[in-house]
PLY file of the C-alpha trace (Angstrom):
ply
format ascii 1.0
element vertex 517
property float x
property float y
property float z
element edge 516
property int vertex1
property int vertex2
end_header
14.06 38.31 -4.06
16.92 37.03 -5.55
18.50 38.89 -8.62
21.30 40.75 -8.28
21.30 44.45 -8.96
23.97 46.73 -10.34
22.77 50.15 -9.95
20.46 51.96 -6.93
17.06 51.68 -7.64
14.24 54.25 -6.82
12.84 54.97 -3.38
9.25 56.66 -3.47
7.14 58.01 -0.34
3.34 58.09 -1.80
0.67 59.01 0.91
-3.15 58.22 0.67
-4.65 60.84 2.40
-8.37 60.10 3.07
-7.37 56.04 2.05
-9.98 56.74 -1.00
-8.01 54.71 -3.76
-10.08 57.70 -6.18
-8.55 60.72 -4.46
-5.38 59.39 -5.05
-2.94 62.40 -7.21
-2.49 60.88 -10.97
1.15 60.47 -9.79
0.67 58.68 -6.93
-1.25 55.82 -9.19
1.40 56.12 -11.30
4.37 55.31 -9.17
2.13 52.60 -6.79
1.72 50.63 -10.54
5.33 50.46 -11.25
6.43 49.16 -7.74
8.24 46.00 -7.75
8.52 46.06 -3.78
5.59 48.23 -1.49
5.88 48.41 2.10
2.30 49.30 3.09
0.63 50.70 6.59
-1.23 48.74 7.97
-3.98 51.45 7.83
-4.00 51.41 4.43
-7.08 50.85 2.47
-7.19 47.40 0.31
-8.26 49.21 -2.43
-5.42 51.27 -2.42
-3.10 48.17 -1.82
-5.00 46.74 -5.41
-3.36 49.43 -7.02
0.72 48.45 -6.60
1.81 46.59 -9.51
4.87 44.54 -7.30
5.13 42.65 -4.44
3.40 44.13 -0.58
4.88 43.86 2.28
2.32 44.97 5.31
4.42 47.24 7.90
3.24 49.19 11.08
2.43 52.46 10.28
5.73 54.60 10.34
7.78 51.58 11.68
11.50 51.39 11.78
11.94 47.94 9.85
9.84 49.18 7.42
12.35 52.72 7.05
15.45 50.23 6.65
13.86 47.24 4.76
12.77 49.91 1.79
15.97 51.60 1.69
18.02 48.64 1.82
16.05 47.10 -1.47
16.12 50.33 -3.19
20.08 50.46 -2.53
19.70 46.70 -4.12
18.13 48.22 -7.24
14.38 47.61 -7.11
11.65 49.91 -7.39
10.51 50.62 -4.00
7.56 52.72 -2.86
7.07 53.87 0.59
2.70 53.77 0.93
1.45 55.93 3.73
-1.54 57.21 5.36
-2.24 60.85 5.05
0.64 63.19 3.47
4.16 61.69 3.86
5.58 64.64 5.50
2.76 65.13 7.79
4.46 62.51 9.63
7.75 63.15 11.65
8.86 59.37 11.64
8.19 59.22 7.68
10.06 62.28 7.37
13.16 61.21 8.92
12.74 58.05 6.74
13.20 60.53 4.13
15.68 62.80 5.46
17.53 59.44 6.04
17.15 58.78 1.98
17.84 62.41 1.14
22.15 61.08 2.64
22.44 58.49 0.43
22.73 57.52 -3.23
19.14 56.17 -4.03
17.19 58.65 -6.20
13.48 59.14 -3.84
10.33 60.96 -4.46
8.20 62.37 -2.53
4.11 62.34 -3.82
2.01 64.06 -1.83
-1.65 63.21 -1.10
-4.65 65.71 -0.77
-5.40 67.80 2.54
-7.52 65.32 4.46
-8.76 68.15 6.04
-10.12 70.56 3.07
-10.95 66.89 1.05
-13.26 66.39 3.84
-14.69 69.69 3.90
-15.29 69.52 0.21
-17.27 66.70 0.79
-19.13 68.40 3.57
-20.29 70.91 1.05
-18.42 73.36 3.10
-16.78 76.23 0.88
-13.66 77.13 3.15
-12.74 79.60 0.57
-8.96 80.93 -0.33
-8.03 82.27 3.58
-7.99 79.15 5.36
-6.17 77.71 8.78
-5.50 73.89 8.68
-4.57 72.49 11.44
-4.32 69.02 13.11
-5.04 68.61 16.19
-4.68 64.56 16.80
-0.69 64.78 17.73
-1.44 66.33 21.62
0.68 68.94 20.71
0.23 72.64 22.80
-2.32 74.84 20.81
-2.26 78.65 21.07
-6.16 79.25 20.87
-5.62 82.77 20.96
-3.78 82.97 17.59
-6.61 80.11 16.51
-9.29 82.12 17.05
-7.90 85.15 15.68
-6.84 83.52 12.22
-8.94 84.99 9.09
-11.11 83.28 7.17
-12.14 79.68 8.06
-10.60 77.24 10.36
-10.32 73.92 9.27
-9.27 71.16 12.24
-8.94 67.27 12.40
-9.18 66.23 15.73
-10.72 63.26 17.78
-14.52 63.65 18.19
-14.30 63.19 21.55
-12.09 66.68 21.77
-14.62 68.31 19.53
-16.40 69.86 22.87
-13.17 71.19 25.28
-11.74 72.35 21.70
-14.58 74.63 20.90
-14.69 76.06 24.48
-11.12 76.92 24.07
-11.80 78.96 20.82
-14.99 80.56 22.75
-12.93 81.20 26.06
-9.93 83.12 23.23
-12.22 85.53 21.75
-14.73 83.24 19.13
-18.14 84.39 19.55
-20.78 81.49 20.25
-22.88 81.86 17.40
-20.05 81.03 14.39
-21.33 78.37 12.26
-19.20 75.43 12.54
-19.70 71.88 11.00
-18.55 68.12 12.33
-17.84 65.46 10.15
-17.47 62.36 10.69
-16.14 58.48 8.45
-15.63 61.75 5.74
-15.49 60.61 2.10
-17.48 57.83 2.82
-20.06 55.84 2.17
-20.60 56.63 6.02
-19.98 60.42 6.05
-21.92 61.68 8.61
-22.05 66.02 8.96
-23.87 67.66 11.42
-23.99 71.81 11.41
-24.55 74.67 14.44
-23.15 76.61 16.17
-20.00 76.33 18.20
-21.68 77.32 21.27
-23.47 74.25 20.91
-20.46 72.00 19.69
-21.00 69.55 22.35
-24.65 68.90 20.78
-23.03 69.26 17.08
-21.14 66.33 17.38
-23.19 64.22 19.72
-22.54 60.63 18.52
-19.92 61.02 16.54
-16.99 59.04 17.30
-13.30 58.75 16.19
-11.60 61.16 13.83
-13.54 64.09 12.65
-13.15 66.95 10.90
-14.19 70.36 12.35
-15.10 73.73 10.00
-15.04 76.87 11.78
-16.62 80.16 10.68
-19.09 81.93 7.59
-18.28 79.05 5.42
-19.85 76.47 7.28
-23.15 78.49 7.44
-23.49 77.77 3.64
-23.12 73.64 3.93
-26.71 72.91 3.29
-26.47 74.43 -0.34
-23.51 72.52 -1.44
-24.02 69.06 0.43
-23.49 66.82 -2.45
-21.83 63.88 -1.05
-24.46 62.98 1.25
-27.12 64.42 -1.10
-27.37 61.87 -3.29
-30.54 59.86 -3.93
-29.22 56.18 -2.46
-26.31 57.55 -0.05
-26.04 55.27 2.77
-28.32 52.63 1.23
-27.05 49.14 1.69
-28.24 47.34 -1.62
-27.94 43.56 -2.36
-26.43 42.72 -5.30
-27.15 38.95 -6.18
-25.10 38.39 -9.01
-21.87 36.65 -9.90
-18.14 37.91 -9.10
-17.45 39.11 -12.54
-21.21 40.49 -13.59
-21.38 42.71 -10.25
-18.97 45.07 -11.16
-20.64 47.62 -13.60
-23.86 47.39 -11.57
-21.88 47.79 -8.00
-20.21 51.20 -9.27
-23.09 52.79 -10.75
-24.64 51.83 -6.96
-21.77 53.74 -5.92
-22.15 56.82 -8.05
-25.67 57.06 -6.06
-23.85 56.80 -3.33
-25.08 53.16 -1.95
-22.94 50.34 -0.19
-23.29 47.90 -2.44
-22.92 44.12 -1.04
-22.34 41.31 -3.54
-23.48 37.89 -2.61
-23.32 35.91 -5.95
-26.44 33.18 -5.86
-25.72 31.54 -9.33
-22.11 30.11 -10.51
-21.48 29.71 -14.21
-20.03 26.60 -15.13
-19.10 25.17 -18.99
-21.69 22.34 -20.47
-21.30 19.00 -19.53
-20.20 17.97 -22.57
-18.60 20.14 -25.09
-19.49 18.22 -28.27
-22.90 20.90 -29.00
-20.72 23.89 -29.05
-17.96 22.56 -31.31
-20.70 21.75 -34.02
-22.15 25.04 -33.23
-19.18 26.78 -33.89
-18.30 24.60 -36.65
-21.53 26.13 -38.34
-20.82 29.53 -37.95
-17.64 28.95 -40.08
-19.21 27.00 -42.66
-22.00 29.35 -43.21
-24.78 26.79 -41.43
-26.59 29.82 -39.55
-28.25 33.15 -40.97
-28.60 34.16 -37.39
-27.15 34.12 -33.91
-28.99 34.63 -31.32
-28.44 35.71 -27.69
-30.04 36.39 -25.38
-27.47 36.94 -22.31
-24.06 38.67 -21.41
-22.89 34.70 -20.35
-23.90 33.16 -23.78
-22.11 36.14 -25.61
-18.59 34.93 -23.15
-19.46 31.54 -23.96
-18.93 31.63 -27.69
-15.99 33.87 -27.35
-14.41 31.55 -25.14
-15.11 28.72 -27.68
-13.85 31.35 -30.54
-10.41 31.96 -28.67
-9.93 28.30 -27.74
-10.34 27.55 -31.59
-7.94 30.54 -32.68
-11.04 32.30 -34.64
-11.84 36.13 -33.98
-15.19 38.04 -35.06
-14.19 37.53 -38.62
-16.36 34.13 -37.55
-19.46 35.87 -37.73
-19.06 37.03 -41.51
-22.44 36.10 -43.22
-24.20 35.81 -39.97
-26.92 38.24 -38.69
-26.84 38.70 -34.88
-30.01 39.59 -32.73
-29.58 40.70 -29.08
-32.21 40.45 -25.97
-31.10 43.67 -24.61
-28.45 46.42 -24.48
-26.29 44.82 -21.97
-26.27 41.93 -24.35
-25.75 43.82 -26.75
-22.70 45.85 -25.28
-20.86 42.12 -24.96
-21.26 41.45 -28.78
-19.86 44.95 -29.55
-16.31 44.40 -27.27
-16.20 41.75 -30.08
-15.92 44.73 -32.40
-19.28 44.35 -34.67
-22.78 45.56 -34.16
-25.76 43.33 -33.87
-28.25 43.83 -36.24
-31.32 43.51 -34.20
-32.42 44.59 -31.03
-35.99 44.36 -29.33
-37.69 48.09 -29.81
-39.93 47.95 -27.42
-39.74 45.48 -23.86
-35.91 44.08 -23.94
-37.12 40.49 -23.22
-37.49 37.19 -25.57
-41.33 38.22 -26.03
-39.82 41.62 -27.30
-37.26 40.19 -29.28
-40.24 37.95 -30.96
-42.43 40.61 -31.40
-39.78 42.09 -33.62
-37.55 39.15 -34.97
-38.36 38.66 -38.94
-40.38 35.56 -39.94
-38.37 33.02 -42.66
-38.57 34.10 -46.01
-37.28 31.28 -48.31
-37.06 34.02 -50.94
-34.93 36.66 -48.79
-33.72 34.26 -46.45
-30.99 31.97 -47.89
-30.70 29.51 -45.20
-33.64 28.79 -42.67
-31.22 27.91 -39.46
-30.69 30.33 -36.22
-28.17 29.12 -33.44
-29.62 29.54 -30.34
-26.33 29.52 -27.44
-28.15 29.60 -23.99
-28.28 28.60 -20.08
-29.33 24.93 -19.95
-32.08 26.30 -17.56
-33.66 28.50 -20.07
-37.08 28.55 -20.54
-38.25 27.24 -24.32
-40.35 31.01 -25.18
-37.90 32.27 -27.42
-37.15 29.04 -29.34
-40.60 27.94 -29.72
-41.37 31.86 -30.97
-38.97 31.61 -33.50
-40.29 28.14 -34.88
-43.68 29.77 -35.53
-42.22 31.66 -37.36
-40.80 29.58 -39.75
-36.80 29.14 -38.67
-35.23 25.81 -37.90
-33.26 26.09 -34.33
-30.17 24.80 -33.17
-31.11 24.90 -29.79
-27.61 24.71 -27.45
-26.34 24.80 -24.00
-23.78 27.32 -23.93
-22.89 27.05 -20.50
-24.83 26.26 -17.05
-26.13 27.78 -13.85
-25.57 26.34 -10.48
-26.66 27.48 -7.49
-23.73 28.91 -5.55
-23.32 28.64 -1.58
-24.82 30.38 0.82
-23.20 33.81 1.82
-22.26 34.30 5.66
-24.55 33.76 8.78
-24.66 37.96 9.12
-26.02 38.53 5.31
-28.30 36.00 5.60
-29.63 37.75 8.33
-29.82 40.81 7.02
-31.67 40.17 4.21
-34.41 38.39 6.22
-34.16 40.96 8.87
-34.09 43.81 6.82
-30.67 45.21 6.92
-30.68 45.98 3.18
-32.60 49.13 2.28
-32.82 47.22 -1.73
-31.93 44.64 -3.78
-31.47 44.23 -7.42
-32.54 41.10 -9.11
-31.28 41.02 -12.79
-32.93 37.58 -13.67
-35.26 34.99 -12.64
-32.92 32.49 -11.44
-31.09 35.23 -9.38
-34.26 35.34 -7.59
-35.01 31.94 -7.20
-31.40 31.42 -5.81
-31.07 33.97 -3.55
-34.59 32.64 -1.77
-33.39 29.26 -1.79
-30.05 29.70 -0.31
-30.57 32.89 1.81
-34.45 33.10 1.86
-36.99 35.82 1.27
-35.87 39.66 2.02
-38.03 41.55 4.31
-41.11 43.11 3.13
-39.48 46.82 3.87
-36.68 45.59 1.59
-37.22 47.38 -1.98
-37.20 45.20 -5.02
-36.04 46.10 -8.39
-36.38 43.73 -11.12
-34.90 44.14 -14.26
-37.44 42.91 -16.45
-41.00 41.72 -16.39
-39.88 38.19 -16.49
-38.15 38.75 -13.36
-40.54 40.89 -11.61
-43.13 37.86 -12.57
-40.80 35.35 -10.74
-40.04 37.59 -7.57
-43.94 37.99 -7.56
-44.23 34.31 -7.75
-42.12 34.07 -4.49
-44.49 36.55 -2.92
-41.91 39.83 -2.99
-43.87 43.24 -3.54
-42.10 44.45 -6.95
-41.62 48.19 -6.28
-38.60 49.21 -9.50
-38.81 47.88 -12.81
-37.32 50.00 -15.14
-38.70 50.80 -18.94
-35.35 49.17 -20.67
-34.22 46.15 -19.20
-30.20 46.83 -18.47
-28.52 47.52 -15.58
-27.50 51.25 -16.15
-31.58 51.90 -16.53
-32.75 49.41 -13.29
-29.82 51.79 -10.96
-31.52 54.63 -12.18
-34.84 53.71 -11.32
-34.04 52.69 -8.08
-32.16 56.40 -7.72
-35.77 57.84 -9.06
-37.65 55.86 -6.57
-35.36 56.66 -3.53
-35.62 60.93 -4.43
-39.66 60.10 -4.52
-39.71 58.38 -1.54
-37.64 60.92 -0.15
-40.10 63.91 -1.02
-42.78 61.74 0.54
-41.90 61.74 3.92
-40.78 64.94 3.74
-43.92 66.32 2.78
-45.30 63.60 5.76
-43.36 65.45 8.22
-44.33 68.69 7.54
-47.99 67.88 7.86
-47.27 65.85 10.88
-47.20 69.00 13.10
-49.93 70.73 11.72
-52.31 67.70 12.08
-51.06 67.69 15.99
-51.56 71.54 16.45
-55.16 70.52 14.97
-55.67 68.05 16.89
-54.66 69.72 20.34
-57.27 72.45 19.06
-59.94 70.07 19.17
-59.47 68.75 22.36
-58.85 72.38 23.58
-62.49 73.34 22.39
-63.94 70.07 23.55
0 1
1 2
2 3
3 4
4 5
5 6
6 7
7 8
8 9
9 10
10 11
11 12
12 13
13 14
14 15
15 16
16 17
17 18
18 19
19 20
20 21
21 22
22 23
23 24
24 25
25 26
26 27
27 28
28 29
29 30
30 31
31 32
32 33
33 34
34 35
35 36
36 37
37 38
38 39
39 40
40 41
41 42
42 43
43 44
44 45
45 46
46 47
47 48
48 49
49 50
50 51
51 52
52 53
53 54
54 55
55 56
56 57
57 58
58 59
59 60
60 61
61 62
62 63
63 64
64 65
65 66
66 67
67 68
68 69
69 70
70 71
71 72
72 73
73 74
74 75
75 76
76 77
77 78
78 79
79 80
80 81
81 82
82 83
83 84
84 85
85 86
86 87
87 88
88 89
89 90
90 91
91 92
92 93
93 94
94 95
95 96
96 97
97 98
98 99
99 100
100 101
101 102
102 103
103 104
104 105
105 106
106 107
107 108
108 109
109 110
110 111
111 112
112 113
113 114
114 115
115 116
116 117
117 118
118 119
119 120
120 121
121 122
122 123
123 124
124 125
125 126
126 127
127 128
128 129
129 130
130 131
131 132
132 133
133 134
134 135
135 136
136 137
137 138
138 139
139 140
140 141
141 142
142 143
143 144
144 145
145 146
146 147
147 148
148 149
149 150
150 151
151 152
152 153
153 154
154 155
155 156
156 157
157 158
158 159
159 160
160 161
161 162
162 163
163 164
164 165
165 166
166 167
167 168
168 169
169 170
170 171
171 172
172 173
173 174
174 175
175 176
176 177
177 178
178 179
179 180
180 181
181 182
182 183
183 184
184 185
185 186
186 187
187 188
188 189
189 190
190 191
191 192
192 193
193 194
194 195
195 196
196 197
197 198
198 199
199 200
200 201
201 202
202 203
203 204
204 205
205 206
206 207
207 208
208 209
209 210
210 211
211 212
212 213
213 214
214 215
215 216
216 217
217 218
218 219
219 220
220 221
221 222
222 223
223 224
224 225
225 226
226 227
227 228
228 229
229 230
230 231
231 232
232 233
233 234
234 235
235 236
236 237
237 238
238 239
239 240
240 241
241 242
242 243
243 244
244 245
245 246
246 247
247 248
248 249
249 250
250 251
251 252
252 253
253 254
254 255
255 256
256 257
257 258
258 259
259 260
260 261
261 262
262 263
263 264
264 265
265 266
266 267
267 268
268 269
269 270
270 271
271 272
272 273
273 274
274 275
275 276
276 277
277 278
278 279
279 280
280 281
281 282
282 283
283 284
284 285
285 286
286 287
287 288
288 289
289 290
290 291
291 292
292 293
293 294
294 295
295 296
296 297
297 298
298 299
299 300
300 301
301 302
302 303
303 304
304 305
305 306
306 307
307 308
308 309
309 310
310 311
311 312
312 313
313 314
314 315
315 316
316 317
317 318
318 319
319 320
320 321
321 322
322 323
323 324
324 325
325 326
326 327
327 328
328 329
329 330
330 331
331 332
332 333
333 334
334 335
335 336
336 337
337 338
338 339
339 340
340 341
341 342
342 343
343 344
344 345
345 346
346 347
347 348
348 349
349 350
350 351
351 352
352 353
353 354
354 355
355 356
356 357
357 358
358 359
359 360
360 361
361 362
362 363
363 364
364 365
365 366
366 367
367 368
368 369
369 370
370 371
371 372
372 373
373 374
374 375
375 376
376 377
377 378
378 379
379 380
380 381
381 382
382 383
383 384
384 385
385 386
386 387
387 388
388 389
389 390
390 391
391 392
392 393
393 394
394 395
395 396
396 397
397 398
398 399
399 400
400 401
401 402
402 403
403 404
404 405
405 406
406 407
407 408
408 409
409 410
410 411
411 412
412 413
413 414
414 415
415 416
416 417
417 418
418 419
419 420
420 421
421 422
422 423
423 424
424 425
425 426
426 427
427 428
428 429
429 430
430 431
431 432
432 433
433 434
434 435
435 436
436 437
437 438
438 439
439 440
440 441
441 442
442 443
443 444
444 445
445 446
446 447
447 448
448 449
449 450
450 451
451 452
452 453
453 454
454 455
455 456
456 457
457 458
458 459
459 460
460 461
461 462
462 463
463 464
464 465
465 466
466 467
467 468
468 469
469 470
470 471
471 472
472 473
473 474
474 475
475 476
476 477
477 478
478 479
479 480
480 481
481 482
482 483
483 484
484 485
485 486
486 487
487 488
488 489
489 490
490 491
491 492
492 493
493 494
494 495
495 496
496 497
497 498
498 499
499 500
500 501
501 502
502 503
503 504
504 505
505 506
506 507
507 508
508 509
509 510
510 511
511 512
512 513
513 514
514 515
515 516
């Protein structure tokens, strides 16, 4: 940094709580975007780190450099933000760091972050309720387990999990009675939550396994976690699900993963490169100007970039498309031509394939039809269904590589493993080369892997490669193949649930048997 500055800048302390960049306050998003210097625990998350607009400096958690470093720049005039883990006062080294600010002439803020504690609890499905105790347990500090155990309503404690047992003892030994309902929880917030429920007489047994930083829930309140466990409720939590799709496609498909509450792991198997050449797309878009085309067809998200890319690099805009009637292969396709800012005029009713698209796309009338041409922009690896389709059917294609596939490298030694070992409960194939790929440059996933295909043109292909297709979804878009797998998880579920209540029954029958025998 080299400017100079006039006037003090701003000091800000923002804490992260859990490290969940979406429990973040609105404020603390706020103030991490304008920073133009962050000095950043170590412990916090990356995603969290994503979300500072300046420059980040990594600093031991609560370190001295760190306390004189951001003061000295904001004294210099930048926009400095303090980034912590948990609350920033929970802290007594932070909080001298901003008693230390409070003396001189730089304007600071405090933001608070959420109660990893009750956060936690919420996501337990634990209703603590209004009367609460939240306490911390982690610093070694003395307790009184008297006045613990004597506090109204629910107690809330983060401690280590290896504490968990001498803790509850402590609360038994002041006056708690064995038999209060307490919860463990354990990675909370995660992906990874993990929360076990008894008794506290039992806490040793509750929290068997656990390891690290949990957090504890003490009293009526924890009784009632079955009926509100949402987080770890949800149809895919904990599933690890392959995603083999590029960088920039995986995004809308990785969150709605999330939203089910799976890990999702992208391991791109295609790349998407330009054409060779770029004297067929010039021409192309050449005739869309000069009113060469009555339609435009596409039939992918990466044709739709494609010709906006050519658009921009020519200075045109959608205005482009005036006189031209665009037909889509599916909503996702579909969803691309509409950032444009226009609606395509066709769209497959039935199967959202290129047979669907046929079975509904218009034949040439030279009466209706003022001009016989469709552009075609596609993968140079596309098959020749759609083009020959439309032929029969009386148009005259302009059949053009919009951009290529290659096969991208193979992902780490431990995911290829995985996915032949079984490590991933699914994985979502979105086209027929993104099977191909992934086979060729990771090989087959295990046979207790589930598939979902988008499409019957990609469940044909995984079959083709011998893979049991067990989710294919009635509209072929990504929203609608997450869903499916969701649907297929919750009936799986109920299956061996309903397995292992028999399972006792058939052994009590069983016993009987031998007993009469």
């Amino acid at each position: 940094m080299t400017r100079a500055r006039k006037s003090a800048g701003r000091l800000s302390f923002v804490g992260t709580g859990t490290g969940d960049a979406g429990l973040l306050t609105v404020r603390a998003v706020e103030v991490l975007a304008a920073s133009e210097l962050a000095y950043v625990d170590a412990s916090v998350s990356e995603a969290v780190r994503k979300l500072i607009g300046g420059e980040v400096r990594i600093a031991e958690d609560a370190s001295a450099e760190a306390a004189k470093a951001s003061l000295a720049d904001a004294r210099n005039g930048y926009i400095v933000t303090r980034v912590v883990s948990g609350d920033p006062l929970a802290s007594d080294l932070i909080a001298k760091e901003a008693l230390t600010a409070s003396k001189s002439v730089v304007p600071y803020e405090i933001v608070p972050a959420l109660s990893e504690g009750l956060v936690t609890a919420s996501y337990a499905g634990v209703p603590v309720g209004p009367v609460r105790t939240e306490v911390d347990l982690r610093g070694g500090l003395t307790v009184d387990f008297d006045a613990l155990a004597a506090s109204p309503g629910t107690l809330v404690l983060t401690l280590l999990a290896a504490d968990v047992a001498a803790t509850a003892e402590q609360l038994v030994a002041s006056g708690l009675k064995p038999d209060v309902p307490i919860t463990v929880t354990s990675s909370g917030t995660t992906t990874a939550q993990v929360t076990a429920a008894g008794s506290i007489g039992d806490a040793e047994l509750v929290a068997a396994g656990m390891h690290g930083q949990v957090v504890v829930t003490i009293g009526k309140a924890a009784g009632s976690r079955d009926k509100l466990a949402w987080w770890e409720s949800r149809a895919l939590f904990g599933w690890k699900v392959l995603v083999p799709r590029t960088k920039e496609q995986a995004g809308v498909m990785s969150e709605r993963l999330r939203d089910f509450g799976a890990v999702p792991i992208e391991v791109p198997t295609i790349a998407v490169e330009p054409p060779r050449t770029p004297t067929q797309m010039e021409r192309a878009i050449k005739g869309l100007v000069t009113g060469r085309y009555e339609w435009i067809v596409f039939t992918s998200t990466n044709a739709v970039k494609a010709v906006r890319e050519k658009f921009e690099e020519f200075g045109l805009d959608a205005r482009a498309f005036a006189g031209v009637k665009i037909a889509c292969v599916g909503e996702s396709t579909a969803d691309a031509v509409r950032a444009f800012g226009i609606n395509p005029e066709l769209l497959p009713v039935g199967e959202q394939s290129s047979e669907g698209l046929l079975a509904d796309f218009p034949p040439y009338d030279d009466v209706l039809d003022p001009i016989d041409r469709i552009l075609l922009p596609r993968a140079d690896i596309a098959t020749e269904t759609l083009a020959e389709g439309l032929r029969q059917r009386g148009w005259e294609i302009d059949d053009v590589t919009a951009y290529r596939t290659v096969r991208a490298a193979p992902p780490a030694a431990e995911i290829r493993d995985a996915i032949k070992s079984g490590g991933f409960q699914a994985v979502c194939f979105t086209s027929s080369s993104t099977v191909r790929n992934l086979v060729g440059i990771a090989g087959k996933p295990h046979n207790r892997t589930v598939v979902a295909c988008i499409g019957p043109q990609t469940a044909a292909t995984a079959r083709e490669f011998g893979l049991r297709v067990d989710v294919q979804p009635e509209t072929a878009n990504v929203p609608a193949l997450i869903d499916a797998l969701a649907e297929f998880a919750v009936k799986r579920a109920e299956e061996e649930r309903e397995k292992a209540a028999l399972a006792p029954a058939r052994r009590t029958r069983t016993s009987r048997a031998r007993a009469v025998r």
